[in-house]
MITIDREN-462337 format. One line per 10 residues: for each residue x, y, z of C-alpha. Coordinates in Angstrom, 2 decimals, decimal comma, m for minus. Layout:
X/Y/Z; ... $
***
This chain:
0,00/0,00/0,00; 1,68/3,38/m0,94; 1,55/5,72/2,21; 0,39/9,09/1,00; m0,73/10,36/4,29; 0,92/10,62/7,83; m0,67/11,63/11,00; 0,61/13,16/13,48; m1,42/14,46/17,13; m0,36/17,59/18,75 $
m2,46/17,19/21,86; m6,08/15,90/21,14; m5,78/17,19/17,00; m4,70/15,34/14,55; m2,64/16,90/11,73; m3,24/14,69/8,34; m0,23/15,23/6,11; m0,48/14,65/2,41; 2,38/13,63/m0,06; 3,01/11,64/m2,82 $
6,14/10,61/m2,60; 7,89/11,07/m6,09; 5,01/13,34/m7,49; 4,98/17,11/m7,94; 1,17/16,86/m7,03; m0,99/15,37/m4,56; m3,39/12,65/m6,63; m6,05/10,41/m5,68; m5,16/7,16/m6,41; m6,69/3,89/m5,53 $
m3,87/2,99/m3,33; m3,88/6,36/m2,25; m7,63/5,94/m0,79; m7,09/3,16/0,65; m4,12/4,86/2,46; m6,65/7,28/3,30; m9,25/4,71/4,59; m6,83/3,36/7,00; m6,12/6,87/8,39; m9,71/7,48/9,08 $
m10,19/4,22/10,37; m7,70/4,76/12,91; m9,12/8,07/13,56; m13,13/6,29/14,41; m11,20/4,27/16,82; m9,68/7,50/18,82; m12,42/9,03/18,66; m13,41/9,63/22,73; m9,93/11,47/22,42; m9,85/12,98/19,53 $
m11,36/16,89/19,24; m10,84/17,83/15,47; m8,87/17,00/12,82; m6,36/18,99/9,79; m5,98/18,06/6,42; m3,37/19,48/4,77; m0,47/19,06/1,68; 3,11/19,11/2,10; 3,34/20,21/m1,61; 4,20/23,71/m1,42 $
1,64/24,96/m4,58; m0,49/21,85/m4,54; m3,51/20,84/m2,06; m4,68/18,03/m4,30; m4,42/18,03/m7,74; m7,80/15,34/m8,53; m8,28/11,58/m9,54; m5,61/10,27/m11,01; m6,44/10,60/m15,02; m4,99/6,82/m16,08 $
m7,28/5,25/m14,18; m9,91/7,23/m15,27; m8,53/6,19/m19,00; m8,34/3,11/m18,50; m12,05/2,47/m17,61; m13,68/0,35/m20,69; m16,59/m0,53/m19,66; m19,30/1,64/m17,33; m19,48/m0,87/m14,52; m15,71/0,02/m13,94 $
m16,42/3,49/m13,51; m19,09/2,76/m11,51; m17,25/1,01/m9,05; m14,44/3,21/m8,80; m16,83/6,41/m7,90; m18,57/4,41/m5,10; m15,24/3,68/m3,82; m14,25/7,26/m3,77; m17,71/7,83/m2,25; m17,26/5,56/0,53 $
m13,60/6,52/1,50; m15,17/10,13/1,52; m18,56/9,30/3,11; m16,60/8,22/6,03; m14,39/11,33/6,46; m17,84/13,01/6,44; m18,82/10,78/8,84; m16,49/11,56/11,54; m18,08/12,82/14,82; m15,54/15,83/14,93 $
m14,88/18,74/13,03; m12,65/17,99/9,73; m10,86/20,86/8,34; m9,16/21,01/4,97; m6,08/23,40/4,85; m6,00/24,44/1,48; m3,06/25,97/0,05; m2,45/25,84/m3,58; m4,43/23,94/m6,58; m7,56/22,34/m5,24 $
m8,60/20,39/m8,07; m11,52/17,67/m8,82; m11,19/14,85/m6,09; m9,31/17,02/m3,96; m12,02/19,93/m3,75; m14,92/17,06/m3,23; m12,56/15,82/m0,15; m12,29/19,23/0,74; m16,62/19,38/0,58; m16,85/16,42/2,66 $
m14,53/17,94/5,62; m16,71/20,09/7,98; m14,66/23,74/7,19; m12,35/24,78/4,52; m9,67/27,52/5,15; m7,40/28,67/1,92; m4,96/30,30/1,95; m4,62/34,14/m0,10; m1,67/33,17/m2,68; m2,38/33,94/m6,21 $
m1,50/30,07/m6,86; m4,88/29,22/m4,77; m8,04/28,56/m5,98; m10,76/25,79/m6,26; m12,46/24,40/m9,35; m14,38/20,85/m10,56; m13,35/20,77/m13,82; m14,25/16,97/m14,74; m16,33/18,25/m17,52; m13,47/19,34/m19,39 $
m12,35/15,66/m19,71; m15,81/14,61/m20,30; m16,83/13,01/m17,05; m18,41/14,46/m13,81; m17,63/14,38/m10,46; m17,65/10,99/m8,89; m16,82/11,45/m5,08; m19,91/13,27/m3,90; m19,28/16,70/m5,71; m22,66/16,78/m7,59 $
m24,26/16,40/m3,96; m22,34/18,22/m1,56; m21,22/21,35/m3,75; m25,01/22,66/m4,36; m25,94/21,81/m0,44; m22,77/24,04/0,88; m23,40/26,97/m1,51; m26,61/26,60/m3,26; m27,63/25,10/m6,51; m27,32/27,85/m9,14 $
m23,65/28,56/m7,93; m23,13/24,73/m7,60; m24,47/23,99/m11,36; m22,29/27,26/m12,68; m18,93/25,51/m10,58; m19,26/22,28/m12,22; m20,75/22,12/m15,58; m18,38/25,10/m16,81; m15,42/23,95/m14,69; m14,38/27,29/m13,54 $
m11,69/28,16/m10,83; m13,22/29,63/m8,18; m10,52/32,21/m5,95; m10,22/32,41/m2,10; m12,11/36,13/m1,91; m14,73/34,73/m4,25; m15,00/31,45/m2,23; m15,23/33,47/0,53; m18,16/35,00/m0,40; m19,90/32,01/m1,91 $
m19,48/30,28/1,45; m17,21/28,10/m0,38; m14,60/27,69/2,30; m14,43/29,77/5,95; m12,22/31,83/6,03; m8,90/32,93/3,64; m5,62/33,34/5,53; m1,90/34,16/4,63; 0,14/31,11/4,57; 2,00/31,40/7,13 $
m1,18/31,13/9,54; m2,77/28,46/7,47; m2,54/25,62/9,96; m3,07/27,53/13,19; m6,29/29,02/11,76; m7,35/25,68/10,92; m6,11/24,47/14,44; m8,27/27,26/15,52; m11,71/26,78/13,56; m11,62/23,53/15,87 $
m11,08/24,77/18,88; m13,14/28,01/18,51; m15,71/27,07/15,66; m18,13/29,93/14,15; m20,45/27,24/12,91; m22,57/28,35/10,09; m20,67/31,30/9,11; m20,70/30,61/5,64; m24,49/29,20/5,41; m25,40/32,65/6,83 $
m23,66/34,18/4,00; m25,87/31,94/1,88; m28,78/31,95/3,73; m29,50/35,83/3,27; m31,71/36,11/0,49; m30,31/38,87/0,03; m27,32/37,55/m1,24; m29,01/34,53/m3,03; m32,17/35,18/m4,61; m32,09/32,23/m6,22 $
m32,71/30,93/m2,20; m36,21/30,82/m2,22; m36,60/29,09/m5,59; m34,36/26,38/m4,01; m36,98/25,32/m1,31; m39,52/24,60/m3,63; m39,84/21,60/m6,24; m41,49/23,89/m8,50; m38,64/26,24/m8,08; m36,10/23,69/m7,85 $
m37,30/22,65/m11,67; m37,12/26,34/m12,94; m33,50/26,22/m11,79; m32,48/23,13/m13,61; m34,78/23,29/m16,60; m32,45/26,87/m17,15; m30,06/25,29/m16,59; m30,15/22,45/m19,04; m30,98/24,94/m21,92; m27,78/26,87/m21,18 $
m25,74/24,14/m21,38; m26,84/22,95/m24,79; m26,59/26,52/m26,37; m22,97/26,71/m24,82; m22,31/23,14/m25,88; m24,44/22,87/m29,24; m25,03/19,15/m27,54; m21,60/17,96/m28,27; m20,56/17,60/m24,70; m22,91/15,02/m22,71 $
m21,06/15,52/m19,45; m22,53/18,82/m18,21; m26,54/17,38/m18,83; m25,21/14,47/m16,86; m23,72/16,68/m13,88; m26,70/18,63/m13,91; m29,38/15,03/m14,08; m26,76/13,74/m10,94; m27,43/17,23/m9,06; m31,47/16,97/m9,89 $
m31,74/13,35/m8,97; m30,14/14,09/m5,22; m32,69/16,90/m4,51; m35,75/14,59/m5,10; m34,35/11,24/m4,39; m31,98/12,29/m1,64; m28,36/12,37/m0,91; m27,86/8,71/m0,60; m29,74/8,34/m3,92; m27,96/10,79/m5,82 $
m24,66/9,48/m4,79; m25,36/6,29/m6,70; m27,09/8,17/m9,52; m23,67/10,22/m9,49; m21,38/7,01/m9,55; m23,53/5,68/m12,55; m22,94/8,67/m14,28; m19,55/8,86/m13,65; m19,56/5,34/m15,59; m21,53/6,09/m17,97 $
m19,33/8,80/m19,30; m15,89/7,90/m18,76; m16,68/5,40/m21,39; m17,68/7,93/m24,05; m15,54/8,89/m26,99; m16,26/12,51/m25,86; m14,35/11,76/m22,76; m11,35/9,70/m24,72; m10,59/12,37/m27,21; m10,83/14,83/m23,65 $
m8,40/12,92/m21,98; m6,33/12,67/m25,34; m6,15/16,61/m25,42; m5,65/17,02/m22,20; m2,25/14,71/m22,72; m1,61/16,87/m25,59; m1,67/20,02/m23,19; 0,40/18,36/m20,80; 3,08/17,44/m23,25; 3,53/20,94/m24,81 $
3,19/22,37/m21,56; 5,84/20,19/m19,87; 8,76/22,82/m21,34; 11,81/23,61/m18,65; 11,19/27,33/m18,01; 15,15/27,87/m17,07; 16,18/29,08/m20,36; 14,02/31,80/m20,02; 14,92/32,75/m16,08; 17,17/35,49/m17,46 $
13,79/37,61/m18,96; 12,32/40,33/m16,67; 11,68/42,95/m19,04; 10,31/43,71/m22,42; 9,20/46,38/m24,56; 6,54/46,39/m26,87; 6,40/48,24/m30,40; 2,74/49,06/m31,09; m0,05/49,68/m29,06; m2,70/48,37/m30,95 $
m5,36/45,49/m29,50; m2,52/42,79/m29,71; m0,22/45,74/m28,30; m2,03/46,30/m24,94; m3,29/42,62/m24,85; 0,14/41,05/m24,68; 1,49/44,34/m22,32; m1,47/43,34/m20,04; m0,62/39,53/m20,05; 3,46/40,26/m19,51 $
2,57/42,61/m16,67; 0,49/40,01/m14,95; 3,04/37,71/m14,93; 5,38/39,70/m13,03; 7,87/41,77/m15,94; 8,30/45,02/m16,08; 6,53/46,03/m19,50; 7,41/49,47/m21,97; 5,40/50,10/m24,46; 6,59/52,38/m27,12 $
4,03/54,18/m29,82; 4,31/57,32/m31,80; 0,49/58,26/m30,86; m0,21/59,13/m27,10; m3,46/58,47/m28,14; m3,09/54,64/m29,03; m0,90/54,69/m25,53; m3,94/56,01/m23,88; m5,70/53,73/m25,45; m3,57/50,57/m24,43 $
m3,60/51,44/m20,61; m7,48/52,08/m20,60; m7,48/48,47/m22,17; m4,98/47,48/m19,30; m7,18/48,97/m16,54; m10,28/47,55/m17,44; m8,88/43,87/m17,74; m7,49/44,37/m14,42; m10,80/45,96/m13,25; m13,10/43,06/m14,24 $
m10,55/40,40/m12,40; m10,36/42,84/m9,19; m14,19/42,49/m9,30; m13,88/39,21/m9,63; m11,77/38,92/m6,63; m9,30/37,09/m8,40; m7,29/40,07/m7,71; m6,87/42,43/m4,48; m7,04/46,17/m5,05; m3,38/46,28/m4,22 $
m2,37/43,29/m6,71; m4,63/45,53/m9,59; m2,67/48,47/m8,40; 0,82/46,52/m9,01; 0,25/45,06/m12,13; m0,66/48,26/m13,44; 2,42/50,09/m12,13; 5,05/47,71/m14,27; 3,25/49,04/m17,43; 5,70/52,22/m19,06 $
5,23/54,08/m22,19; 7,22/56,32/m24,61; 6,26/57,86/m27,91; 9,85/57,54/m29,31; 12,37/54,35/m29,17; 14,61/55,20/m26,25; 15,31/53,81/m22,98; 15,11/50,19/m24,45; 18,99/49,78/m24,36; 18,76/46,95/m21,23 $
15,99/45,36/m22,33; 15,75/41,17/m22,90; 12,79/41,22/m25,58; 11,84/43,88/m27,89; 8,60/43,10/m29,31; 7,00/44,35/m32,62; 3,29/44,43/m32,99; 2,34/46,90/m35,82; 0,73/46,84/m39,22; 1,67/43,57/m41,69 $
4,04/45,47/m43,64; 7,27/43,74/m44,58; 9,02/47,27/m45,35; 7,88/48,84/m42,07; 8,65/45,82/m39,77; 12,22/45,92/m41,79; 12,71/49,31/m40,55; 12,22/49,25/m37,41; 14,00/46,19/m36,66; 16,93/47,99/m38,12 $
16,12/50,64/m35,68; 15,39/48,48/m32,71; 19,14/46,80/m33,79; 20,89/50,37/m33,46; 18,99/50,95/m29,74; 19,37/47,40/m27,91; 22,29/45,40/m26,74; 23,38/42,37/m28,51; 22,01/39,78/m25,91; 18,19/41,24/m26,72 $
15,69/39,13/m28,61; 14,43/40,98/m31,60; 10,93/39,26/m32,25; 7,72/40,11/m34,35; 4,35/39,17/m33,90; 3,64/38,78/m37,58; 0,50/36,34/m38,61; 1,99/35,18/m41,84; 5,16/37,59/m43,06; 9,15/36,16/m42,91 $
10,74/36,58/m40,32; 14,19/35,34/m41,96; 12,92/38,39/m44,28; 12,59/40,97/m41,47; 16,05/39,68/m39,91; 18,20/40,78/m43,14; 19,38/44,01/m41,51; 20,05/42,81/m38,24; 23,38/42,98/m37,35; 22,99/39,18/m35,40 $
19,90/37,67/m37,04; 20,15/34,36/m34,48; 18,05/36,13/m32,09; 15,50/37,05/m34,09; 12,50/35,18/m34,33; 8,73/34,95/m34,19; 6,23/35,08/m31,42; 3,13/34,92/m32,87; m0,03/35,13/m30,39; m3,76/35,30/m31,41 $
m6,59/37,14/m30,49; m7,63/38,21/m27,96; m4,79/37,54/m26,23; m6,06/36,96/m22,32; m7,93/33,63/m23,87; m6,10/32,67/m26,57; m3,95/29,77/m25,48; m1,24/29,44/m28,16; 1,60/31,04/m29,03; 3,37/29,76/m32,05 $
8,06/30,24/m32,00; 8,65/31,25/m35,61; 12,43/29,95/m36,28; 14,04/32,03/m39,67; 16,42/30,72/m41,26; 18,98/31,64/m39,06; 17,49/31,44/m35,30; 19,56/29,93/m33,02; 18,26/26,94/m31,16; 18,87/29,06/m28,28 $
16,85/31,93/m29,44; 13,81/29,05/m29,88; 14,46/27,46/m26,37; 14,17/30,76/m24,37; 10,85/31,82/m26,24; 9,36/28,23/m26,06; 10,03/28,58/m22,16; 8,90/32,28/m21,93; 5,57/31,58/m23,74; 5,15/28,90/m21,20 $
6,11/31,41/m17,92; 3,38/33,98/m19,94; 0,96/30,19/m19,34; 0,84/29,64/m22,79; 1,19/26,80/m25,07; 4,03/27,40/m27,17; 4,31/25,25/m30,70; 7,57/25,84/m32,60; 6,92/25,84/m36,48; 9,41/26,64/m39,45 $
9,13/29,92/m40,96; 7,28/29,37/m44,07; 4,43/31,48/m45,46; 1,34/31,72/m42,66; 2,98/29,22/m40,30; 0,71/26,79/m39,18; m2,88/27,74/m37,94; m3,05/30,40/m40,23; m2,01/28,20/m43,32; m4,33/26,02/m42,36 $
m7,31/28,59/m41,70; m6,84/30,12/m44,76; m8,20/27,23/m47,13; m10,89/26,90/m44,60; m11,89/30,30/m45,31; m11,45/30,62/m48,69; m13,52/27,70/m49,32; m16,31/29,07/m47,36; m15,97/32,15/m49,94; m15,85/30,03/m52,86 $
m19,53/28,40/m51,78; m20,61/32,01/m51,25; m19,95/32,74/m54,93; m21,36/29,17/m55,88; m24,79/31,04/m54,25; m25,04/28,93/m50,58; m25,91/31,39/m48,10; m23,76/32,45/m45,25; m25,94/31,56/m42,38; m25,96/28,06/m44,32 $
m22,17/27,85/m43,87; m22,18/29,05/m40,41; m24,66/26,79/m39,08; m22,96/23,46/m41,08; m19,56/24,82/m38,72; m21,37/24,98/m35,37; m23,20/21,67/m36,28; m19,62/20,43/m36,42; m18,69/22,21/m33,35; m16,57/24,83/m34,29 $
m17,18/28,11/m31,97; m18,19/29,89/m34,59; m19,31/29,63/m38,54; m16,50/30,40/m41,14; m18,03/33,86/m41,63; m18,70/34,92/m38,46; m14,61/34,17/m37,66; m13,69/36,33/m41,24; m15,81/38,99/m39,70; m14,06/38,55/m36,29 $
m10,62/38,66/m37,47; m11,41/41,76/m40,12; m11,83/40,59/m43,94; m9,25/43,13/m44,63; m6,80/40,89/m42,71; m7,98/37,81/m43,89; m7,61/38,94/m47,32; m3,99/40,41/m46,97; m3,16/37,10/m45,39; m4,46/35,16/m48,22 $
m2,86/37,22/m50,81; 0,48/36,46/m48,90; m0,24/32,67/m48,70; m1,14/32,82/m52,47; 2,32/34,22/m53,57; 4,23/32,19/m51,17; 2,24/28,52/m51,89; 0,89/29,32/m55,65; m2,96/28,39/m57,09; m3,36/25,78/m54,36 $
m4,36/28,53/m52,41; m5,54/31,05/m54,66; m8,17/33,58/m53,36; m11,98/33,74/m53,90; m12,49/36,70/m55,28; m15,34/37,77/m52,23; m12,52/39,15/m49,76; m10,97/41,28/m52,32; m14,44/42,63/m53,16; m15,57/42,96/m49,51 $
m12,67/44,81/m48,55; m13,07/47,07/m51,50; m16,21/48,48/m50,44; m14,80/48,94/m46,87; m17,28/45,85/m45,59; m14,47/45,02/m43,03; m15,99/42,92/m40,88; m17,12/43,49/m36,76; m15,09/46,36/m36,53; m16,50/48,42/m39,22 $
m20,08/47,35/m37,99; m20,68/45,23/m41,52; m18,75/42,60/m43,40; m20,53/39,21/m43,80; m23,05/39,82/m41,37; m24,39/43,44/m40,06; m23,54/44,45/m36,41; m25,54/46,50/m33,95; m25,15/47,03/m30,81; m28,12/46,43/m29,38 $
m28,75/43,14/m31,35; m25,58/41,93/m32,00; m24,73/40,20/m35,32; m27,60/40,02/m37,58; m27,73/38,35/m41,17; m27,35/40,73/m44,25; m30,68/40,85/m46,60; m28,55/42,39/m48,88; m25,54/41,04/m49,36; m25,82/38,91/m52,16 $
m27,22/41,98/m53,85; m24,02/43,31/m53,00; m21,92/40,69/m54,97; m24,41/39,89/m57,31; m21,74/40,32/m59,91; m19,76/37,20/m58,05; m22,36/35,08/m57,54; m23,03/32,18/m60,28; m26,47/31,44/m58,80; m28,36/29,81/m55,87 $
m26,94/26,52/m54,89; m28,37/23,48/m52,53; m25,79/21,71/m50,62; m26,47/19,21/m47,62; m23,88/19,97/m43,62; m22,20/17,01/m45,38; m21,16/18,44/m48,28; m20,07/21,79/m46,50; m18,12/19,44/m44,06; m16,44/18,05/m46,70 $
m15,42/21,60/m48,64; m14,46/23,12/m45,96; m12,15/20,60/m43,69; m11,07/18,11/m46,29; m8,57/21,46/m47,54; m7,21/21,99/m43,88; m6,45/18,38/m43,69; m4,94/18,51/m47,05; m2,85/21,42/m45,96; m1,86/20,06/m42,31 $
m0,55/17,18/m44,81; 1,90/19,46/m46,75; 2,67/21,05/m43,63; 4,21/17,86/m42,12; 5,96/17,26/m45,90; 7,81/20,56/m45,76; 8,57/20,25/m41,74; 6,59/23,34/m40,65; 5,99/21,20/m37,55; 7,01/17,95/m37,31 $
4,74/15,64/m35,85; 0,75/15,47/m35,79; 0,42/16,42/m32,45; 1,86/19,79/m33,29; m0,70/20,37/m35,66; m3,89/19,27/m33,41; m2,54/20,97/m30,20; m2,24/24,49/m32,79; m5,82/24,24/m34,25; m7,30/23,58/m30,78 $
m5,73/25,98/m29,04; m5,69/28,77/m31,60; m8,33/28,00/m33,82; m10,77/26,27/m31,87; m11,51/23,14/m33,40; m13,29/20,64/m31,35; m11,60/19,57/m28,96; m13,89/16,57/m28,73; m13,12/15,33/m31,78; m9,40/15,20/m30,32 $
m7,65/17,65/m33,26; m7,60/17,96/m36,92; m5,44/15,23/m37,61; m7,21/12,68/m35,21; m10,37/13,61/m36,79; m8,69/13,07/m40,24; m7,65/9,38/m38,86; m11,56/8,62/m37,81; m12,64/9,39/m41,92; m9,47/7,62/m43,15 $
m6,88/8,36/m45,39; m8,53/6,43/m48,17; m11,89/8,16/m47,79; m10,05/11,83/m47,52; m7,95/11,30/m50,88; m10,92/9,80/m52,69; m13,41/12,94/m51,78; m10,60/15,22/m52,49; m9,85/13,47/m56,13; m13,44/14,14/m56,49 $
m13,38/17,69/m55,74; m10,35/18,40/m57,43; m12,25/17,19/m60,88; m14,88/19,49/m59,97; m12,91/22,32/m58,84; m9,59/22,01/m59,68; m5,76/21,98/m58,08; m6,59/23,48/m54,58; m8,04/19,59/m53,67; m5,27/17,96/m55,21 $
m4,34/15,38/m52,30; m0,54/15,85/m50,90; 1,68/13,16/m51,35; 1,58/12,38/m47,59; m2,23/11,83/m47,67; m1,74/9,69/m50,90; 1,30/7,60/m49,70; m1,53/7,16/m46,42; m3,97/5,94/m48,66; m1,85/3,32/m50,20 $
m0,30/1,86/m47,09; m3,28/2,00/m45,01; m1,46/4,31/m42,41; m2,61/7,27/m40,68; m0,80/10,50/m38,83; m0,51/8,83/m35,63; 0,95/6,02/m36,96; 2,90/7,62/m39,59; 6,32/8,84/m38,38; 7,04/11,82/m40,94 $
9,79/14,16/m41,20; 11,31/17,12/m42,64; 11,75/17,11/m46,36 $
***
């Protein structure tokens, strides 16, 4: 049996220790429950002299960081998972059971099983430190909560906040907790275990149910009491969740059915409803391709952040949306930030953008005021390029304009020291281009990050032609100290998820001139389970851009990737998209986006006719071309493996995550299917469905991308 916890009693408490030996995190394993079992059975034997009880982690950022995720992987049939969440139940049932108070001392991650142990203690205490917080987030791997969550969460802090927690997965901060009644009381660290020590010996029982119990504070309370009430809640909830899921995701329903059946069936019943949920979906594809992702994150995340120790400052040229988004992100992590424009007004601009982010997290509580207050004092500004001579990273974020981004690299190259990263943020230009001038071209690169940046998880390393490895290695580990996930990719003409967006796009132009509505389109994509239709996302990131991107692509790559002629005419008429208030769709503040009556009026002179095509055939059209292209990405070593390309296009194009990535959706068709649709097409349509070599040689050999090892060519 591995011994996870030790137990130590200072006078009549017992202090509960937890830590994995070998682990950076505290997990609950099977072994590691039963460890726990035998703790707590000691514990109902002491009980006459036993008074209270601590729970806390000897990991320094880590309470408990959930379940252990292989064993939820390798559950194949429900009746597995079943059995496993009743276990978890009963190990917990009896810590709820004890006849003294429990306390969980919570410093750090609190994650899945560890917050539903924390639910079953009788108090929680956390401690302030920005590394604390508390969150279910089963969902996000497909399953739900399977140690009592669904039925003690809603009875602590009420069932609207309860069904919010766990069917969106969100972390929940000490203030906020606080307030929700979440845990007791939120302490520095240093008095973490003698306030716990203390909520035993001097309990304020029911502090946080008061905070619930005021209607005042929960209106929702009154609703609660009654069945009638009780159904308004869930039925409200149920229809949020399938607009926010478009029904792809069968986990949330599930949490919410496991939360429902407790309240009328009781707790004892909705445990075991809860456990056969919890088997029910860990045996879902949903959940497999979940997991699969979430492995994926882990692996690109797992980057050594030494190499980029030596980084504490950086200046940003441009303070456009990207401009203030990254400034705001850089700041929050802890560097001192410049930002250099030639307009005050685009400086005001940026720290108005600055102060409201940091505004809507101080409400939040995720911040304090003074935190707010100290990000924003590591922001600095100039309107001319001076100062910047000791800085480590000198960013550029202006226009796509190869001659301006050449000139003022050469300027940057006059101003900095020759240890300084010179780095653009350039969708789709060369960087081994822009690095001509520079007196030492190894350090400069690419650092391209997508909009907008606070939620946009990727961040793809551009290496030029002459890059150093070393250059690559301190921006792969820097993206990861911003919490990004970096993805190195070759500097060739739109990297990778642009590349790969761009046929995507264009193809949803090309039906447009073939006469199939837009809304058509749009609903085919969020059918599939993209975030958003093809459109919608041109109109998003500004037509204008879209078409200067695609005009690169088309010079770099040739008529594979030849424009539709829609972008060039939308842009021409100044139809840019949400920021000019019309592009594809029409946009009004009050409503929101609306369709266009007339916009096929408007390119009337495009568009051959009206056109009837089934979600299959618009499927097909649009993702067959992104596969295609993911395929001669791997050829010419942009990336070099498949998971590259999937982690990319989840991250920073939002495709489904549960369909586990581009590529992995590519393997579920087939190669065989893929290049005979795309032969098809390409009779139809011509070159730009021409199937690459890799898909073809696929085809033949019966392979796929994960189990075809390519390489550079």
């Amino acid at each position: 049996m591995t011994k996870a916890f030790t137990m130590q009693y200072i006078d009549d408490l017992a202090i509960i220790t937890f830590d994995l030996s070998g682990e950076k995190v505290n997990i609950l394993k099977r072994d590691v429950m039963d460890d726990l079992e035998r703790i707590l059975l000691e514990l109902e034997r002491k009980a006459d002299s036993v008074k209270g009880v601590v729970i806390y982690s000897a990991k320094k950022t880590n309470f408990i960081a959930g379940a252990d995720l292989a064993e939820i992987e390798n559950i194949h049939d429900e009746t597995g998972g079943t059995e496993l969440a009743r276990q978890g139940q009963s190990v917990l049932n009896k810590l709820a059971a004890l006849p003294f108070p429990v306390v969980a001392a919570i410093n750090g991650s609190c994650l899945g099983g560890g917050t539903e142990l924390a639910l079953a203690c009788r108090y929680r205490v956390i401690t302030d430190e920005p590394q604390s917080f508390i969150a279910l987030p089963e969902v996000n791997l497909g399953i739900i909560p399977g140690f009592g969550g669904t039925q003690r969460l809603p009875r602590l802090i009420g069932i609207p906040q309860a069904l919010k927690m766990i069917t969106t997965g969100a972390r929940v901060y000490p203030k906020k907790a606080l307030r929700m009644g979440l845990v007791d009381e939120v302490v520095p660290v240093e008095h973490l275990l003698n306030s716990a020590k203390r909520m035993i010996r001097q309990p304020q029982t029911g502090k946080h149910r008061k905070v619930f119990g005021s209607v005042f504070r929960n209106p929702f309370l009154f609703l609660e009491k009654i069945p009638i009430g009780r159904s308004m809640i869930f039925d409200k909830a149920k229809k949020a969740v399938r607009q926010h899921t478009g029904r792809h995701y069968p986990a949330p329903l599930a949490a919410i059915e496991a939360i429902e059946y407790g309240y009328s069936h009781g707790m004892k019943n909705g445990l075991e409803r809860e456990a056969l949920l919890l088997g029910r979906m860990a045996v879902t594809d949903v959940s497999k391709k979940l997991i699969g992702v979430f492995r994926l994150q882990e692996k690109f995340s797992n980057i050594d952040r030494t190499p980029a120790a030596y980084i504490n400052n950086i200046c940003l040229l441009g303070a456009g949306v990207m401009g203030a988004g990254i400034a705001t992100l850089a700041a929050e992590r802890g560097l001192s930030v410049r930002i250099i424009n030639r307009s005050a007004r685009r400086i005001g601009q940026a720290l108005r953008s600055l102060a409201a982010h940091v505004g809507r997290k101080k409400k939040k509580l995720a911040v304090t005021a003074s935190e707010a207050e100290w990000i924003q004092s590591r922001v600095t500004y100039d309107t001319e390029i001076r100062g910047v001579g000791g800085t480590d990273i000198v960013l550029e974020v202006i226009a796509e304009q190869m001659d301006a981004k050449k000139s003022i690299f050469a300027e940057i190259d006059k101003a900095v020291s020759e240890e300084t990263l010179i780095l653009s943020n350039t969708s789709s230009l060369s960087i081994s281009e822009m690095a001509e001038d520079v007196l030492n071209p190894q350090r400069v690169a690419g650092l391209h990050f997508f909009n907008p940046v606070d939620k946009m998880q990727l961040v793809e390393v551009v290496k030029g032609e002459q890059t150093s490895d070393a250059t690559v290695d301190s921006l792969m580990a820097f993206s990861r100290r911003l919490g990004k996930i970096p993805v190195e990719v070759k500097d060739r003409p739109g990297f990778l998820v642009n590349r790969l967006l761009l046929p995507y796009m264009n193809e949803a132009a090309f039906l447009l001139e073939e006469g199939v509505q837009v809304e058509t389109v749009d609903k085919a994509m969020i059918s599939f389970g993209m975030p958003m239709g093809a459109f919608a996302l041109m109109d998003l990131v500004g037509i204008d851009i879209a078409a200067h991107v695609g005009e690169n692509l088309y010079r770099g790559l040739g008529e594979r990737l030849k424009p539709s002629l829609v972008l060039e005419a939308m842009r021409n008429i100044d139809r840019f998209g949400k920021k000019s208030g019309k592009g594809f769709y029409l946009y009004d503040k009050k409503k929101g986006r609306i369709a266009d009556p007339d916009l096929n009026t408007i390119l009337a002179h495009l568009i051959s006719g009206k056109k009837s095509i089934n979600t299959r055939g618009i499927n097909e059209r649009l993702f067959l071309p992104m596969i295609n292209e993911a395929s001669f990405c791997l050829e010419e070593g942009v990336v070099s493996t498949p998971e590259a390309v999937d982690i990319a296009m989840i991250f920073g194009a939002g495709f489904p995550p549960f369909k586990g990535g581009l590529l992995r959706y590519a393997d579920t068709l087939g190669a065989d299917r893929i290049v005979s649709e795309l032969q098809k097409l390409a009779e139809s349509y011509g070159e730009r469905f021409i199937p690459a070599r890799l898909l073809a040689d696929q085809a033949a050999s019966g392979d796929s991308f994960y189990t075809t090892q390519t390489g550079d060519n």
